[in-house]
C-alpha positions as CSV (number, residue, x, y, z in Angstrom):
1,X,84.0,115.4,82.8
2,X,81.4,114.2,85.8
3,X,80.9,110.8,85.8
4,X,77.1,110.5,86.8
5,X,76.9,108.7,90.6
6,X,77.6,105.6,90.8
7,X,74.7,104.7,92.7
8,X,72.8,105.6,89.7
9,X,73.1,101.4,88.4
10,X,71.1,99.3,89.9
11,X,73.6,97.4,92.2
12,X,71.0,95.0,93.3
13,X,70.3,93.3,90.0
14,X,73.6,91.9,89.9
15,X,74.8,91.4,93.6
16,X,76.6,87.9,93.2
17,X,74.3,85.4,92.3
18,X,75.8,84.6,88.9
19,X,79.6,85.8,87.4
20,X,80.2,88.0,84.5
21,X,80.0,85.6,81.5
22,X,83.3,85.9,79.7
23,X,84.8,88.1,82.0
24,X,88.3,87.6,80.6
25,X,86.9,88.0,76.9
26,X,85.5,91.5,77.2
27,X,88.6,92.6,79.3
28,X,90.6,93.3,76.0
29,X,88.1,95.7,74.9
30,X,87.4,97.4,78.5
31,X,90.7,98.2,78.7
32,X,91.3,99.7,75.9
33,X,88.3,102.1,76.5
34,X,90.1,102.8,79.4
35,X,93.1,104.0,78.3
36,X,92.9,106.0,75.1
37,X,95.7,105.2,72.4
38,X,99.0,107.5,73.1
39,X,98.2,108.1,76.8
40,X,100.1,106.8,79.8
41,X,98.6,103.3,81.4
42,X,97.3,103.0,84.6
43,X,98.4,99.6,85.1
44,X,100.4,99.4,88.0
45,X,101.0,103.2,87.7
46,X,102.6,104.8,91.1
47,X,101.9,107.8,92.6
48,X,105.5,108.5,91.9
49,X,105.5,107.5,88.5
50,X,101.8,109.4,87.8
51,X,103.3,112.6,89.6
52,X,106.2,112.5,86.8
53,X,103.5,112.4,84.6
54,X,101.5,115.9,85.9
55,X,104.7,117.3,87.0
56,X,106.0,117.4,83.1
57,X,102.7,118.4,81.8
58,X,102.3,114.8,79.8
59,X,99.5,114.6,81.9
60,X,96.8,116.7,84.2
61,X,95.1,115.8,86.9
62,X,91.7,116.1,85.2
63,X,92.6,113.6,82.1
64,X,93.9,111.5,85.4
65,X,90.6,111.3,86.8
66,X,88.8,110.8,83.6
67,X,90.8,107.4,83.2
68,X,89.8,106.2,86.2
69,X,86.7,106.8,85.9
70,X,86.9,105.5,82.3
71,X,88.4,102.3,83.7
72,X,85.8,102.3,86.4
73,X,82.9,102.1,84.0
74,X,84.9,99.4,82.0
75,X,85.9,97.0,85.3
76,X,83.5,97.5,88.0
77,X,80.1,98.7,86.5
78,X,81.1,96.6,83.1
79,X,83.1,93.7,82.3
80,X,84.0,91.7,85.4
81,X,81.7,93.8,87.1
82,X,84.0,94.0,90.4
83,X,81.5,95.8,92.6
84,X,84.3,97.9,94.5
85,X,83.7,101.8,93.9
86,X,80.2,101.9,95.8
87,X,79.7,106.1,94.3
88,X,82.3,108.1,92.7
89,X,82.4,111.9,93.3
90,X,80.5,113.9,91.1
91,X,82.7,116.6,92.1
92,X,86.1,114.9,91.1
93,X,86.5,116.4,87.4
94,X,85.6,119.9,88.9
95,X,88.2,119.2,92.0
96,X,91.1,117.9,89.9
97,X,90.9,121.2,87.4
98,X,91.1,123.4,90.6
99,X,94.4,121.5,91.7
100,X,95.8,121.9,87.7
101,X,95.3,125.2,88.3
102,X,97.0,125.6,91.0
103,X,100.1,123.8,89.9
104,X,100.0,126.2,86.4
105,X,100.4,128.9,89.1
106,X,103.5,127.3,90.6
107,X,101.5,125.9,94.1
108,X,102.6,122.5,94.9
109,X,101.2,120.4,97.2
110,X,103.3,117.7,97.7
111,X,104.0,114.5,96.2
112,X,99.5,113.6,96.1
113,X,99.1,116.6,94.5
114,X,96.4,116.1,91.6
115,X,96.3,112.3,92.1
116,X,93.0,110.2,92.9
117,X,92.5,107.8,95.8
118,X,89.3,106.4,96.9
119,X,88.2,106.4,100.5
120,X,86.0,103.4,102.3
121,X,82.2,104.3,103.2
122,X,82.3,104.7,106.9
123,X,84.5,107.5,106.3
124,X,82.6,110.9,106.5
125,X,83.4,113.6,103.3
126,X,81.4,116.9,103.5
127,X,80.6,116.3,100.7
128,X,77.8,114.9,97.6
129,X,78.6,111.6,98.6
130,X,77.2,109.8,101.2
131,X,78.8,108.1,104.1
132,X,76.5,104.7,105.0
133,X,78.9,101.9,106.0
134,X,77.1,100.3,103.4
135,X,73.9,100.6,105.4
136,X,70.5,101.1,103.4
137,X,70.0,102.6,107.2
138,X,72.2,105.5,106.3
139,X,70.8,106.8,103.2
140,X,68.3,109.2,104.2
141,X,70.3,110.1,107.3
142,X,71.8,113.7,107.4
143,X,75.2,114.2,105.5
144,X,78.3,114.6,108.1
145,X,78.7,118.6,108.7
146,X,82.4,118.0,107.9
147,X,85.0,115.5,106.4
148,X,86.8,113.2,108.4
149,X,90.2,114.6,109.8
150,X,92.4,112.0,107.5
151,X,90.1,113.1,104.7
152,X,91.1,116.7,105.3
153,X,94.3,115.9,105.9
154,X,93.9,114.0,102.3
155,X,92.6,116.9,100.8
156,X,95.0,119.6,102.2
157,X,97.6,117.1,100.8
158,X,96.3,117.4,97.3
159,X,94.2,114.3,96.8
160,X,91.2,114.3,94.5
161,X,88.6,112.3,96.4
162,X,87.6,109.9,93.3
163,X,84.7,108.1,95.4
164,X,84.0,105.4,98.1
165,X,84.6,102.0,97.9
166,X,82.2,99.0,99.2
167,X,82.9,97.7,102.7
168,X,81.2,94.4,104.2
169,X,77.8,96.0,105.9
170,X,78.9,97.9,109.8
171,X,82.5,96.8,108.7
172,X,81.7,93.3,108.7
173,X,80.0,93.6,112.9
174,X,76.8,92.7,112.0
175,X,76.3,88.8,111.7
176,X,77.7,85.4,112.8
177,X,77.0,84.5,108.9
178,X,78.1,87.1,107.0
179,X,79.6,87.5,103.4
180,X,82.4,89.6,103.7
181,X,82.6,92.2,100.8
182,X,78.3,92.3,100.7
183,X,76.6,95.5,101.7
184,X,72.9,96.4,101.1
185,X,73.5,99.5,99.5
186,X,76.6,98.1,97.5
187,X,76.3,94.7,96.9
188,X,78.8,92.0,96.6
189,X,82.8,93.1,95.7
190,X,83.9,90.3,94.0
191,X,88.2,89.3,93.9
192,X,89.8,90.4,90.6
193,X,92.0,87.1,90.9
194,X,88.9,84.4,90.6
195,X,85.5,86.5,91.0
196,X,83.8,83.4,92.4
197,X,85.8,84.4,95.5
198,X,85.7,86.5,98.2
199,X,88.0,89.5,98.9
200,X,87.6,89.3,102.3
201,X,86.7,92.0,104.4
202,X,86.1,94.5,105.8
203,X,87.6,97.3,103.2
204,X,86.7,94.6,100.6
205,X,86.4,97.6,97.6
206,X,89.2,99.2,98.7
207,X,91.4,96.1,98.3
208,X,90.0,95.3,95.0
209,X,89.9,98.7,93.5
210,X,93.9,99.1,93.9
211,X,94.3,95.6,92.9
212,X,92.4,96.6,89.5
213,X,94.0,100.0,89.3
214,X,91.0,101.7,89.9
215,X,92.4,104.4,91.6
216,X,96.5,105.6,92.6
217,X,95.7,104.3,96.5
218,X,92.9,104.0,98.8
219,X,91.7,104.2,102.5
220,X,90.7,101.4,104.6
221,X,89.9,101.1,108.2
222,X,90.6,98.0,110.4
223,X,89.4,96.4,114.0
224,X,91.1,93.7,113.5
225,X,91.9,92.5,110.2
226,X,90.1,94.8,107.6
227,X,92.8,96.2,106.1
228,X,95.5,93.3,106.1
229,X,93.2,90.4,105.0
230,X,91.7,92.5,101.9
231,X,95.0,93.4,101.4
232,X,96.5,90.3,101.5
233,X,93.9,88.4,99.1
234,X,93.6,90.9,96.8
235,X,97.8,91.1,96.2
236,X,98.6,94.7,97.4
237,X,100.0,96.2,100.6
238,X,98.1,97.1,103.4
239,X,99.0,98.7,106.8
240,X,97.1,99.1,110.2
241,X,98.9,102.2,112.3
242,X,99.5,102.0,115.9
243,X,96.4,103.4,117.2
244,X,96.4,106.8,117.5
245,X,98.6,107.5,114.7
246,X,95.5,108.4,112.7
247,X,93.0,110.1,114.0
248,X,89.4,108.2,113.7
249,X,87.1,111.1,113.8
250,X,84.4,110.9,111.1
251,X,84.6,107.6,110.6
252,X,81.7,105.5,111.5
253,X,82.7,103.1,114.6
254,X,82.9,99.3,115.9
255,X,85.6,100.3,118.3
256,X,87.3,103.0,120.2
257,X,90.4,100.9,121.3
258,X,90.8,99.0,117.9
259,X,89.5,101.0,115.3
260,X,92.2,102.8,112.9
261,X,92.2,104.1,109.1
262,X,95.2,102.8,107.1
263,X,96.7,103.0,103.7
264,X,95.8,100.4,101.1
265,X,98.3,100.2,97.7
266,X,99.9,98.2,94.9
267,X,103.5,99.9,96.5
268,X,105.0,99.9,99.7
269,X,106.7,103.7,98.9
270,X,102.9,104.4,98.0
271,X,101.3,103.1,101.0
272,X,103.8,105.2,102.8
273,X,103.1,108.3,100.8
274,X,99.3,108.0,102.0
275,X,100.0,107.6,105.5
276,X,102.2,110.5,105.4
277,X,99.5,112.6,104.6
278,X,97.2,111.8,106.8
279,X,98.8,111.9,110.2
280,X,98.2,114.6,112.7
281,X,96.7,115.2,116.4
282,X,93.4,115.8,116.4
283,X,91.1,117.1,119.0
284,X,88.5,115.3,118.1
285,X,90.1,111.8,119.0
286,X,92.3,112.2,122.6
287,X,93.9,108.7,120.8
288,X,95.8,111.2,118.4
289,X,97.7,113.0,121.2
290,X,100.5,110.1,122.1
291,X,101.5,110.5,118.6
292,X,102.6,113.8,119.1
293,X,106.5,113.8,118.4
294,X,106.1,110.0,117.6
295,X,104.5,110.2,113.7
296,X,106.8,110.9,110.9
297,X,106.3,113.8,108.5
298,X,107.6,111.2,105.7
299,X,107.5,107.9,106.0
300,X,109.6,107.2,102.6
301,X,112.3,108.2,104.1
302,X,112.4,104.9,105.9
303,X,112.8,102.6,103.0
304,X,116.0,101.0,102.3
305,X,116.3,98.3,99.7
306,X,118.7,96.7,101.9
307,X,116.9,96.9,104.7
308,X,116.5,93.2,105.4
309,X,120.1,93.1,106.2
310,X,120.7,91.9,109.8
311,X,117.4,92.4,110.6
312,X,116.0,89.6,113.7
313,X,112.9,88.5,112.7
314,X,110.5,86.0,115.1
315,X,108.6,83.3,113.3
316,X,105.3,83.4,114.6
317,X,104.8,79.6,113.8
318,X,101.3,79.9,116.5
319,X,99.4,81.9,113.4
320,X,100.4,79.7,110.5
321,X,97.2,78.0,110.2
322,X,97.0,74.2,108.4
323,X,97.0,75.9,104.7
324,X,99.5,73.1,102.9
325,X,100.3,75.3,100.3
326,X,100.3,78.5,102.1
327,X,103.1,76.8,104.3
328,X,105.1,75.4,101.9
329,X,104.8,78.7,100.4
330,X,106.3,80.8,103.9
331,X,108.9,78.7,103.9
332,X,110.5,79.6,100.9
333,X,109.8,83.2,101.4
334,X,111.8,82.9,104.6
335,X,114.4,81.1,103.1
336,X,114.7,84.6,100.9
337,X,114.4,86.7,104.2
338,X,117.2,85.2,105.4
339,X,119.4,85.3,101.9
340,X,118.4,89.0,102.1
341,X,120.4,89.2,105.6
342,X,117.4,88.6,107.8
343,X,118.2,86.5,111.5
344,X,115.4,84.7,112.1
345,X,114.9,83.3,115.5
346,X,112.3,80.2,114.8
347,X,109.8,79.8,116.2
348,X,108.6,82.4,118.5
349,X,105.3,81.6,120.3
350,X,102.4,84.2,120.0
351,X,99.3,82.8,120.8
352,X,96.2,84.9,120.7
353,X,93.4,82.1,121.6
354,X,93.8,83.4,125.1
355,X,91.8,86.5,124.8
356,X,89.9,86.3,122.0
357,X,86.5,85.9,123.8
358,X,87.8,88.7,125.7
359,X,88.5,91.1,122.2
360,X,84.7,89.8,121.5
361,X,82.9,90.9,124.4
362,X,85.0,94.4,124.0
363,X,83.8,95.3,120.2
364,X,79.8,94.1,121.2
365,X,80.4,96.9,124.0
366,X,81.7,99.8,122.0
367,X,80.0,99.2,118.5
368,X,77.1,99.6,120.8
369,X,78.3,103.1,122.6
370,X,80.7,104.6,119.6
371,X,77.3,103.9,117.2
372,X,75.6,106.0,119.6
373,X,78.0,108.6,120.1
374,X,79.0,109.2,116.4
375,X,74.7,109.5,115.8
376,X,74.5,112.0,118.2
377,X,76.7,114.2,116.9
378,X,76.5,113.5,112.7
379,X,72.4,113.8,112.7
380,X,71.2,114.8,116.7
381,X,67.8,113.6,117.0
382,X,67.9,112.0,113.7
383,X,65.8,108.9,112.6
384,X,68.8,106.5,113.4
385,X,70.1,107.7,117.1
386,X,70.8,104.2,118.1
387,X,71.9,100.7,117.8
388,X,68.0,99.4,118.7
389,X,66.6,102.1,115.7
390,X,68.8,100.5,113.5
391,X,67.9,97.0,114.5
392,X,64.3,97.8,113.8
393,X,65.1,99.3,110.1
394,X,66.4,96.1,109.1
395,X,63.3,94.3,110.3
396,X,61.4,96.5,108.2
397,X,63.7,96.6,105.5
398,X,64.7,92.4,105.7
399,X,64.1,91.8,102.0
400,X,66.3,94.0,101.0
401,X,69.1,94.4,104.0
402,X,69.1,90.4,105.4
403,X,68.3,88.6,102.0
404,X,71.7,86.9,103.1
405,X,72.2,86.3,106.5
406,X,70.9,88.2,109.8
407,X,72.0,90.6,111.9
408,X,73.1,88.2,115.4
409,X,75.8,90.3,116.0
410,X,73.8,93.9,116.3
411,X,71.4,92.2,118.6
412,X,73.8,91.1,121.0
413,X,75.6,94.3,120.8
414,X,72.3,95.7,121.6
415,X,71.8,93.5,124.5
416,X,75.3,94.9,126.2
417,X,75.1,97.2,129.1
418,X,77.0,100.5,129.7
419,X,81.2,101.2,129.6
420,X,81.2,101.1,133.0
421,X,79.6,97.0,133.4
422,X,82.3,94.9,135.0
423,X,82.2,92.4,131.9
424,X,83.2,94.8,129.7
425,X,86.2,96.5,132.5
426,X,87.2,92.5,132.8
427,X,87.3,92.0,129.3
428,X,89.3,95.2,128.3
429,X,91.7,94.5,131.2
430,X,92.1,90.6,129.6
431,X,93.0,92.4,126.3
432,X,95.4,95.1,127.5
433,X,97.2,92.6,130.0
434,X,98.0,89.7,127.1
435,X,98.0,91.3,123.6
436,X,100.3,94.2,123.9
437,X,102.8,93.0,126.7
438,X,102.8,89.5,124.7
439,X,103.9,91.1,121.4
440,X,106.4,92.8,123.4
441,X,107.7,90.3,125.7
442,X,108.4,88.2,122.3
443,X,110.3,91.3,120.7
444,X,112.3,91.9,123.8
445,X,113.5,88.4,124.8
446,X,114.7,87.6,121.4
447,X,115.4,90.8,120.7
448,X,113.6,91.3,117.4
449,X,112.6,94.1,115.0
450,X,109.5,92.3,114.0
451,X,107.2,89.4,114.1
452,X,106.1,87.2,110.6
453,X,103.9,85.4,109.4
454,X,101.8,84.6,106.7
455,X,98.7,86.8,106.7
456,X,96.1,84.5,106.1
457,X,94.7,81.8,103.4
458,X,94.1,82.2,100.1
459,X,91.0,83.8,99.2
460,X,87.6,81.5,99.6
461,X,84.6,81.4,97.3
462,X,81.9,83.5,98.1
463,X,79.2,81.4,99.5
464,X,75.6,83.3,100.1
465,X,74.0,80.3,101.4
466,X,76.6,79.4,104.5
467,X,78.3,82.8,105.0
468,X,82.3,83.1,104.6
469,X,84.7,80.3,105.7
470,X,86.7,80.3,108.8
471,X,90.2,81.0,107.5
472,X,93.7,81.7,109.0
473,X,94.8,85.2,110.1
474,X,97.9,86.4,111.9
475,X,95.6,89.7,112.8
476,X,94.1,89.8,116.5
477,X,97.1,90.1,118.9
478,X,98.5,93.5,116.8
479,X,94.5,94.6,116.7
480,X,94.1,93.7,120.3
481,X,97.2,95.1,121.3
482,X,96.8,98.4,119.1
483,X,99.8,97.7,117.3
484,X,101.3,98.1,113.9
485,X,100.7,95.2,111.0
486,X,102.1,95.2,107.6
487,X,101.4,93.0,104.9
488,X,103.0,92.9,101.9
489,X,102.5,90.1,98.7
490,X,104.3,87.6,99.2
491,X,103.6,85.6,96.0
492,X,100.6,82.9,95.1
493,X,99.2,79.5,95.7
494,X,97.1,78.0,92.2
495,X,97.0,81.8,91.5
496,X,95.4,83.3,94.6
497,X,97.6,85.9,96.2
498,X,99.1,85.4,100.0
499,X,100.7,88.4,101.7
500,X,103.4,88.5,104.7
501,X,102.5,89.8,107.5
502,X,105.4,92.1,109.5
503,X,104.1,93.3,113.5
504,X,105.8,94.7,116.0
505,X,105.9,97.1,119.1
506,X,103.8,100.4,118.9
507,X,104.8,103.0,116.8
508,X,107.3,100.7,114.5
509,X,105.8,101.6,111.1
510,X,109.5,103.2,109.9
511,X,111.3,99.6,110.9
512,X,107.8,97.4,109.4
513,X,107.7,99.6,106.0
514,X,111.6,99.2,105.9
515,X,111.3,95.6,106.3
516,X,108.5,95.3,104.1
517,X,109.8,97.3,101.2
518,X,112.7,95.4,101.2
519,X,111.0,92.3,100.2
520,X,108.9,93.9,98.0
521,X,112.0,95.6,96.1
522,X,114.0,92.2,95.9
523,X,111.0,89.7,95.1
524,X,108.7,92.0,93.0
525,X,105.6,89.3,93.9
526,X,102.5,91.1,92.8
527,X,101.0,90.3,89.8
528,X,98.0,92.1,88.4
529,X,94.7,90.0,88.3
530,X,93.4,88.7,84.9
531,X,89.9,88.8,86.4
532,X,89.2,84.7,85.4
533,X,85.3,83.8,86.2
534,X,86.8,80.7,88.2
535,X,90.2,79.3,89.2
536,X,91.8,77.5,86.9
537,X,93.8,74.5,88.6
538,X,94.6,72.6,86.2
């Protein structure tokens, strides 16, 4: 079955202004569309769990992606009306037979064989979807010529490319006012928790698709917090790689020195699974080449239920933030860290005030010059070949792409010089010299495996008047620094979800998914959402 495109709906007439009425009334019945009497749930399915399914022929790939799609028509489009698949693939159905196919023939492809996962919309497929960053701009554009190495990588692997999933507009690098989770070609994503509030941002649908099983996993990209705040207020796990550990070619740009895909997942063993698949050097991004004996061919090997056990952890008490509950939450998860056999060596200073005017001045300087470059080679003397072209389309276009807030940030992106100004050398020199080296000064001198700390806040409600609301994050010095960051749910204040955050040196994903899965095995914190209009406090 081929689901007709999902930008066939008219996104627009229901962007966020008002909620769902009776979203948790007609979730009953959505569901149950969903998932057919007799067949295996989707609710917090795995991709092990799923491949058990397909593997004993309970199950094929192309029923799989028929549910999804089913449960995408009852939860996004319908019902709560989530907002977080921007297009599925009209190819999927026709994709997912070819893979049952091949497994009736005795070719296996590894443990995503057959099994759908959703990709963000700055990440080029060759394919009837379009790739916009959720950019009216990018509509007409030319398609990319080819995929995205992680997506081939995805597809060699077995994956069935379900769709994209809504992003905040130029992954959230566009205004000083913006509502994460809002594009002009998607709309607003709304938070399966409470859908008055915001999901944060920037890989906004990817975190709430896996949140609302949408899809097995999904692919997120960060700068510096994209994939671990969504992550985090949306209740699933999220991991930014060590740069260079996947490759960022095809994937629409903010940053050459901060910019990385990651796996988003209700499972650390998942989220592992997915970045298994997708590692690999790549030409195309020189960044790639220092992974080279470095990445892991599979990360699940790594993951020990006792793996808390005499592990030193450093309390990053600096990126706590003034959240009351938040804190009194932390400090009964670390409480269980440490009755799972975790040292922790409290507190450990880790400031990143220092040079975060510095991280600033270095993402207006590359959006400006990666936008550029990625242009020139997706659509050569195309109608969008620069940052100024597409200032001037959302002049022209203001009703439709600012009806929110502006686009501040593009202009003074636009107003930065070459690579080569001395602002931008000072700048990147500020960042390399304290982020890095301060992560691992702290690791060495206390001789850690890893830095925690609570993620962020709780999620905020979406506010199209002000813009989103200055909130807590432990992100910038590992997206400064290029470093790993894994966050995994850590439980919930009045119902909102908070995740932990576990950081350390470059190329520490085995020791942070160890860590992380360890926690997640012993305190099972996730909860699916119940997709409530409001937050009920009382």
């Amino acid at each position: 079955m081929n689901e007709p495109p999902h930008a066939d709906l008219d996104r627009r007439s229901f962007l966020g202004l008002g909620l769902a009425g009776g979203a948790a009334a007609l979730l009953g019945p959505a569901l149950a569309a969903a998932t057919p009497t007799g067949a295996p749930s989707l609710e917090e399915a795995t991709l092990a769990g799923l491949q058990a399914e397909l593997k004993a022929g309970r199950l094929t790939s192309a029923g799989l992606v028929r549910k999804y799609l089913a449960r995408i028509h009852a939860l996004d489009r319908k019902g709560p009306r989530l907002n977080a698949v921007i297009e599925v693939n009209p190819d999927a159905g026709a994709q997912a037979a070819a893979l049952d196919r091949e497994r009736a023939q005795g070719r296996f492809r590894g443990p995503l064989h057959g099994l759908p996962v959703l990709v963000k919309d700055n990440i080029d497929t060759a394919d009837r979807m379009a790739t916009t960053a959720g950019s009216l701009a990018l509509e007409g554009a030319r398609p990319p010529a080819r995929d995205a190495f992680i997506v081939a990588r995805l597809r060699e692997a077995g994956a069935v490319l379900l769709g994209k999933t809504n992003l905040s507009e130029w992954a959230n690098l566009r205004s000083t006012h913006s509502v994460s989770g809002w594009s002009g070609r998607g709309g607003l994503t709304r938070l399966p928790y409470a859908l008055d509030r915001n999901p944060s941002g920037s890989s906004s649908g990817s975190g709430a698709a896996v949140a609302a099983n949408l899809c097995c996993a999904a692919v997120g990209t960060e700068t510096d917090g994209s994939i671990v705040s969504p992550a985090s207020m949306c209740g699933i796990v999220g991991l930014k790689p060590t740069v260079g550990l996947l490759s960022r070619s095809g994937i629409i740009p903010l940053s050459h020195t901060q910019d990385t895909p990651g796996p988003m997942a209700r499972r650390v063993r998942d989220a592992a699974l997915l970045l298994s698949a997708m590692t690999g050097v790549d030409p195309r991004d020189p960044a790639t080449l220092a992974s080279k004996g470095r990445a892991r061919p599979d990360y699940t090997a790594f993951l020990d239920p006792d793996g808390l056990r005499g592990a030193r952890l450093g309390v990053a008490r600096d990126l706590f933030g003034e959240n009351r509950l938040v804190n009194l939450l932390m400090e009964g998860v670390l409480k269980r860290l440490q009755a799972l056999g975790a040292v922790l060596v409290d507190p450990v200073p880790l400031a990143s005030a220092a040079y975060e005017e510095a991280e600033s001045t270095v993402l207006l300087y590359e959006f400006k010059a990666d936008f550029q470059a990625y242009m020139a080679e997706r659509d050569p003397g195309g109608p969008l070949p620069d940052m100024a072209a597409l200032i001037a389309f959302n002049e022209r276009q203001k009703d439709r792409e600012m009806p929110y807030f502006g686009q501040e940030l593009l202009l003074k992106a636009q107003a930065k010089g070459p690579l080569t100004d001395e602002a931008y050398l000072k700048a990147l020199d500020r960042c390399r010299t304290l982020a890095g080296p301060g992560i691992d000064q702290a690791l060495d001198q206390h001789r850690l495996d890893a830095l925690v700390a609570p993620t962020g806040s709780p999620a905020w409600l979406t506010d199209l008047v002000n813009g989103d609301q200055g909130t807590a994050s432990c992100a910038t010095p590992a997206a400064v620094a290029g470093y790993p960051h894994l966050t995994v749910p850590a439980g919930f204040t009045l119902g909102l979800p908070v995740g932990l955050s576990f950081f350390g040196r470059a190329w520490s994903e085995p020791a942070l998914l160890k860590l992380g899965y360890a926690l997640e095995q012993a305190t099972n914190a996730r909860r699916p959402p119940r997709y409530l209009p409001t937050l009920r406090t009382s």
